[in-house]
C-alpha positions in Angstrom: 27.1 -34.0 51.4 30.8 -32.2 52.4 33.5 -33.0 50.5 37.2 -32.9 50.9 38.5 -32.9 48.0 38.3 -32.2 44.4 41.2 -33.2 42.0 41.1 -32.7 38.4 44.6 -33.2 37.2 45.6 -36.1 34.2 42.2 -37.5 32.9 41.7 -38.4 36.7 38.8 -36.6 38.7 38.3 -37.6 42.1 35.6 -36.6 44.8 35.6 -38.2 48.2 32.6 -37.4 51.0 34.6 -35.7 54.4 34.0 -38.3 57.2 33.7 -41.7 55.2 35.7 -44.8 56.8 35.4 -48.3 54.9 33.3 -51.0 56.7 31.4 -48.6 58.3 27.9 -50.2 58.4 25.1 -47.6 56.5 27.6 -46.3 54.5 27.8 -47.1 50.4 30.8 -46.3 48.3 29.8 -45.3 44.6 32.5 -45.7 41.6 31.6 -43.6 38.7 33.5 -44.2 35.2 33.0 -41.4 33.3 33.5 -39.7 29.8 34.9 -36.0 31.5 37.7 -35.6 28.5 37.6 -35.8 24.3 35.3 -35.8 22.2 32.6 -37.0 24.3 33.3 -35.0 27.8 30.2 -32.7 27.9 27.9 -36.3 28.0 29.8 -37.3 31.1 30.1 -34.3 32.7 26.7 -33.7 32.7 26.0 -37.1 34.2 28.3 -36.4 36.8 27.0 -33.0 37.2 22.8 -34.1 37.5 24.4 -37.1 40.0 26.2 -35.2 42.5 23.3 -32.3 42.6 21.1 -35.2 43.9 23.8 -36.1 46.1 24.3 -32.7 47.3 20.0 -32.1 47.7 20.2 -35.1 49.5 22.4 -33.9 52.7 23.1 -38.2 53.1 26.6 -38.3 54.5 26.7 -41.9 54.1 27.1 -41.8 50.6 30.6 -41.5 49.0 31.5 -40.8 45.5 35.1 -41.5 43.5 34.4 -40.5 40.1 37.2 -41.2 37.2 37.7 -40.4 33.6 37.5 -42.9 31.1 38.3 -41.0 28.4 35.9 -42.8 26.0 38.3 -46.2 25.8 37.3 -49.1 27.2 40.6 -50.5 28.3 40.6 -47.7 30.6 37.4 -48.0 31.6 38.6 -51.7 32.6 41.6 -50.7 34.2 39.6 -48.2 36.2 37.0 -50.7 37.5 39.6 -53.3 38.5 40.5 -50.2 40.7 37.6 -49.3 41.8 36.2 -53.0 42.5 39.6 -54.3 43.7 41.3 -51.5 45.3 38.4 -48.7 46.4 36.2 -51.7 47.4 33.1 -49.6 45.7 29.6 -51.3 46.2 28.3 -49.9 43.4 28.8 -48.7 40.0 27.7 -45.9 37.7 28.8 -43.0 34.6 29.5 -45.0 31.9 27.8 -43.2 28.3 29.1 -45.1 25.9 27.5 -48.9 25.2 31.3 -50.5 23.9 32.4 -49.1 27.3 30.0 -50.6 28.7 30.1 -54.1 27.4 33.5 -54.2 28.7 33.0 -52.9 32.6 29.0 -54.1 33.5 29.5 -57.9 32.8 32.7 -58.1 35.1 31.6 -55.8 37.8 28.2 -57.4 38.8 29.7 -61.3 38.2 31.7 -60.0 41.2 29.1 -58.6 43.2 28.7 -55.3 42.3 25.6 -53.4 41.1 26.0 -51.3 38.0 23.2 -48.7 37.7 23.4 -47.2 34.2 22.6 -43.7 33.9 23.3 -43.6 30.2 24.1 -46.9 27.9 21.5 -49.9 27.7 23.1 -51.8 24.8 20.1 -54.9 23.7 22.8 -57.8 25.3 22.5 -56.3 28.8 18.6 -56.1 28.6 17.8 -59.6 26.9 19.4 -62.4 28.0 22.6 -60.6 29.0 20.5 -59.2 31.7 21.8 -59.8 35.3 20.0 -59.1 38.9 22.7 -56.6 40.1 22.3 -54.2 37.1 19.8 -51.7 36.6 19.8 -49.0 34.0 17.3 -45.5 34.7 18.0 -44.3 31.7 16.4 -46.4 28.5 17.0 -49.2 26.8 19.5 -48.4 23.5 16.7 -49.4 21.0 13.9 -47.2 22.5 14.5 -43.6 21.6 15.0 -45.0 18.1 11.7 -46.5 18.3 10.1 -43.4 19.2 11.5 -41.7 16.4 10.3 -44.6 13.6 7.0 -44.2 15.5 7.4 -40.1 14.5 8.2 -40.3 11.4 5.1 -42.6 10.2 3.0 -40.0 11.8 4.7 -38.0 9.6 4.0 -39.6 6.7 7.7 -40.2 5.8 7.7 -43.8 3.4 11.5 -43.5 2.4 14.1 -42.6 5.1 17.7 -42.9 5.1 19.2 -43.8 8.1 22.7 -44.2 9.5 24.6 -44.1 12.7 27.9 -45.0 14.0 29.2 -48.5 13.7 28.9 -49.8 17.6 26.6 -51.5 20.2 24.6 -48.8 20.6 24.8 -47.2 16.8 23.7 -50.7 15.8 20.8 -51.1 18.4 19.5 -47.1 16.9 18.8 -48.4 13.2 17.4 -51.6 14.8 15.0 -49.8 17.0 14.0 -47.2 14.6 13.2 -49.9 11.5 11.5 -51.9 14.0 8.8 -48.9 14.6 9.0 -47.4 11.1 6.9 -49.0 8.7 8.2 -47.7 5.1 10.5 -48.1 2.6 14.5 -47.6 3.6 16.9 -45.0 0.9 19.7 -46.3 2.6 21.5 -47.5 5.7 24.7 -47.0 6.7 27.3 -47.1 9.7 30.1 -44.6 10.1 33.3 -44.4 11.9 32.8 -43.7 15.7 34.3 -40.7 16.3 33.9 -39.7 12.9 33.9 -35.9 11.9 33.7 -35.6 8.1 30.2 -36.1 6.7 30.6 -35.3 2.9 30.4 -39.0 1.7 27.7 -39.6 3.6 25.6 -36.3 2.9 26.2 -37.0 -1.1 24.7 -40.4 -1.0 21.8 -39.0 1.0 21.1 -36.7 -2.0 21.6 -39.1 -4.4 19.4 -41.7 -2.7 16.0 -40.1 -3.5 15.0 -40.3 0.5 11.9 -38.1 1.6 13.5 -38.0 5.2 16.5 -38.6 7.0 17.1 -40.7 10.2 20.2 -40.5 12.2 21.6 -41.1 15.7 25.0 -39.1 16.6 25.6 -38.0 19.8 28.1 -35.8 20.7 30.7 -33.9 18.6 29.6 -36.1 15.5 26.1 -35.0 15.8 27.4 -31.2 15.7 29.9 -32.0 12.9 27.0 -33.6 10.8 24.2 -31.0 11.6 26.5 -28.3 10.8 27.8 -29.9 6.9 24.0 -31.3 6.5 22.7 -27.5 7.1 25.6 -26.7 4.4 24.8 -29.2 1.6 21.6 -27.6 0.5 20.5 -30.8 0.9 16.8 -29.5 2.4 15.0 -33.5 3.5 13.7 -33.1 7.1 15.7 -34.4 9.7 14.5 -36.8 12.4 16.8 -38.2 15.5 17.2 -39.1 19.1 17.6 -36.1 21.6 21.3 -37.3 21.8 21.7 -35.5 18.5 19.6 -32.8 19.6 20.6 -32.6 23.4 20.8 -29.4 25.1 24.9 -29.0 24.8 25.3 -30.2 21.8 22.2 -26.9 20.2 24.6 -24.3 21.4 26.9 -25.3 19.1 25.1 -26.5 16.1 22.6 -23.0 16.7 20.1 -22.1 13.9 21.0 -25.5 11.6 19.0 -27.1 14.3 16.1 -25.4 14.8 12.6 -26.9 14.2 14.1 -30.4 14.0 11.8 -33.2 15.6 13.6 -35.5 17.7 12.9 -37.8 20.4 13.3 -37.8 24.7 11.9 -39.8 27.6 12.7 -36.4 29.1 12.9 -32.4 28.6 12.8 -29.6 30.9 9.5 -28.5 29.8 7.9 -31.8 31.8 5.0 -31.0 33.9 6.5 -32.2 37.5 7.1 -31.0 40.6 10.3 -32.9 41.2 11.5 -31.7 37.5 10.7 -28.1 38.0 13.0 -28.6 41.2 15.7 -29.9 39.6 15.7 -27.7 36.4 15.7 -24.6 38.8 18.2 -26.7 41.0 20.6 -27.6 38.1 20.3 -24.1 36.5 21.2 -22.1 40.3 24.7 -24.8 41.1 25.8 -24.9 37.2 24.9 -22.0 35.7 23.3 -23.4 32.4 20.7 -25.5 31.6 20.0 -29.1 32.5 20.6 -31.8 29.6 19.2 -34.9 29.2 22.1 -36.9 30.5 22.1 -34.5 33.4 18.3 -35.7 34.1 19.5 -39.6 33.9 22.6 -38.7 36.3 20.0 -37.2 38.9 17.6 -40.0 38.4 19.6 -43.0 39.2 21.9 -40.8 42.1 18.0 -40.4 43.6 17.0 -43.9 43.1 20.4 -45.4 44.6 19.0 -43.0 47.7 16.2 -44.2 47.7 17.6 -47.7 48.2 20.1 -46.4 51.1 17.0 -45.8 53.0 15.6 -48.6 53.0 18.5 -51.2 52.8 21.9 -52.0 53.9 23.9 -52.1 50.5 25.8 -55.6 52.3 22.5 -57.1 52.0 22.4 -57.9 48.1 18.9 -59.2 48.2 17.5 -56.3 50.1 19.4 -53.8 48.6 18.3 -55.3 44.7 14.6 -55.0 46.1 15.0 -51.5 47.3 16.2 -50.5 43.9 13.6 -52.7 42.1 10.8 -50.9 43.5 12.3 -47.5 42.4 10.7 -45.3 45.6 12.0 -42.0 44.4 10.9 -38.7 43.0 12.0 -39.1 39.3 12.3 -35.8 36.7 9.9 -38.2 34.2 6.8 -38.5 37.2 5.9 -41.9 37.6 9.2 -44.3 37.3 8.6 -48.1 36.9 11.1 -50.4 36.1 10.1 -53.7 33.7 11.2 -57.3 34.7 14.4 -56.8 32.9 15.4 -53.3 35.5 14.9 -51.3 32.8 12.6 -48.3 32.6 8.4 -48.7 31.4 8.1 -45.2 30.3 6.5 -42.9 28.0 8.9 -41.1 25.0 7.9 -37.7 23.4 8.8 -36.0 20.3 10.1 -32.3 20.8 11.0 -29.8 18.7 13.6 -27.5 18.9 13.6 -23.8 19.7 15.2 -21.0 20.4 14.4 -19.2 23.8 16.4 -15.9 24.1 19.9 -16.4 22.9 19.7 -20.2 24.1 18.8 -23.4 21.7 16.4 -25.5 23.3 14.0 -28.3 23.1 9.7 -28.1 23.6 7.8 -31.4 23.9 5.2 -31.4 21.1 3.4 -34.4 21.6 3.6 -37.8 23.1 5.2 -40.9 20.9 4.9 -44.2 23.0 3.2 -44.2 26.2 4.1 -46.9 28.8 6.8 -48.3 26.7 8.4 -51.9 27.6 11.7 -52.4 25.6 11.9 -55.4 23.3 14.5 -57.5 24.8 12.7 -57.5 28.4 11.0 -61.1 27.3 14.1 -62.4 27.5 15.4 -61.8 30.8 15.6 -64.2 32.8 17.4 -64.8 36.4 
């Protein structure tokens, strides 16, 4: 791909393809809402990062991309797809990280005709009976990283956890998937603030609560902020989370309170694939760091809406939705499948981290749940 131009100015980040006139037949205009500023930026970014590497792999000069900052509201995120949608005339959308955002752009946007391919949020009411034939999601269903983790930790012979996350779609759909694959006794449960940055209260009632383990999902700067006061307490229970908590931005800046933690992935850069090796070694040459796992998802569904383009015209819905459905594309994870819902059947691993040099990483240690189908997919009905 050639582009034009590159704006970064005001929350606003814009990227248009050189060459691309509307109508033209063959051609498919991408929105992408994204988290590029705050607290959750580096998420975003690295979605929009692992998408327009595929993009630019690709060469495909039909494909344009308007990407936009959504600064982790979701009345922005709304006013930015009533641009997109009404004004851009985009035939699809993508970006969004954040489930609440979510909830508030991916019901409007296909009820007008537009897919939504999620490379990031599956909240439980888009996957059950929420679900809806122009949306796909490449990423996971919210619950099923969780569940990999509650899966873990009764390997590990954990019978007491305490468990908490922040207090929204997806938050709530973490503690739901991990008690749903955990099979012991609970300390404690809690939701904090989203956003939230100051861990203390939390931290004393895990001491006081007699857990043998600890459960949580944070992503972002809250998983930092609690690693770093957890590593501080002197509180010593093992830790066990989602690799949002553990994700490769976010172990820079935690560093050595991180290490050896066991958390959960569908993905790492350690997976034994051609096309992941390729894009690892890809990612690592254009950016200069290494991939995350949000970067993975960003590449996946950029590749799979590629895949589509070359078999379909994105006018013809029908086509177009079959294209995706059967998911022709090289994916990072090997074999991709999507389940009758459009979400991913895929395996989930534990990994550990590490440190590799100066750099925090992750290394899969063994396999958790091995052609997983989310538990919402039953009902899903079009």
């Amino acid at each position: 791909m050639q582009f034009k131009s590159l704006i970064l100015a005001a929350g606003l980040t814009a990227l248009a393809s050189a060459g691309f006139a509307d109508g033209h037949a063959g051609k498919v205009k991408v929105g992408m809402i994204t988290t590029l500023s705050g607290g959750g930026a580096g998420l975003g970014i690295d979605v929009r990062d692992g998408f327009m590497l595929a993009a630019k792999m690709a060469g495909n000069d039909k494909l344009e991309v308007v990407i936009e900052d959504d600064q982790r509201k979701p009345e922005i995120a709304v006013q930015l797809a009533d641009k997109m949608i009404q004004s851009e005339k985009v035939d699809i959308m993508t970006g969004i990280i954040w489930s609440n955002l979510a909830m508030a752009v991916v019901p409007a946007a296909t009820a007008q005709g537009k897919f939504y391919i999620s490379p990031n949020a599956g909240p439980s009411a888009l996957a059950g009976k929420g679900c809806h034939p122009l949306y796909f999601n490449v990423a996971w269903q919210n619950d099923n990283l969780h569940e990999a983790a509650g899966a873990y930790a009764n390997d590990a012979g954990y019978t007491n956890s305490f468990i908490l996350a922040p207090n929204y779609p997806a938050g709530q759909d973490a503690l739901t998937g991990y008690k749903r694959m955990y099979g012991g006794e609970l300390a404690g449960e809690i939701y904090t603030k989203l956003g939230q940055t100051d861990y203390a209260a939390e931290i004393a009632q895990i001491r006081a609560s007699g857990a043998d383990s600890v459960f949580f999902f944070l992503p972002g700067g809250m998983g930092i902020s609690f690693l770093k006061q957890y590593a501080g307490s002197g509180v010593d229970l093992p830790v066990v989370g989602p690799a949002f908590s553990f994700d490769q931005g976010i172990l820079q800046a935690v560093g050595n309170a991180a290490l050896g933690v066991k958390n959960t992935s569908q993905w790492n850069k350690d997976l034994d694939s051609p096309a992941n090796a390729a894009f690892v070694d890809a990612f690592q040459a254009e950016y200069g760091r290494l991939p995350s796992l949000y970067a993975s998802q960003g590449y996946d569904a950029a590749n799979l809406i590629l895949s589509a383009m070359d078999k379909a015209d994105v006018k013809d819905a029908d086509a177009f939705r079959a294209a995706l459905a059967a998911a022709e594309f090289d994916s990072v994870r090997g074999d991709f499948t999507f389940g009758t819902n459009q979400h991913p059947v895929q395996d989930y691993y534990v990994r550990e981290v590490i440190k590799e040099g100066d750099v925090f990483t992750n290394k899969i240690i063994s396999a958790s749940l091995t052609d997983h189908v989310d538990a919402y997919a039953a009902e899903c009905s079009y």
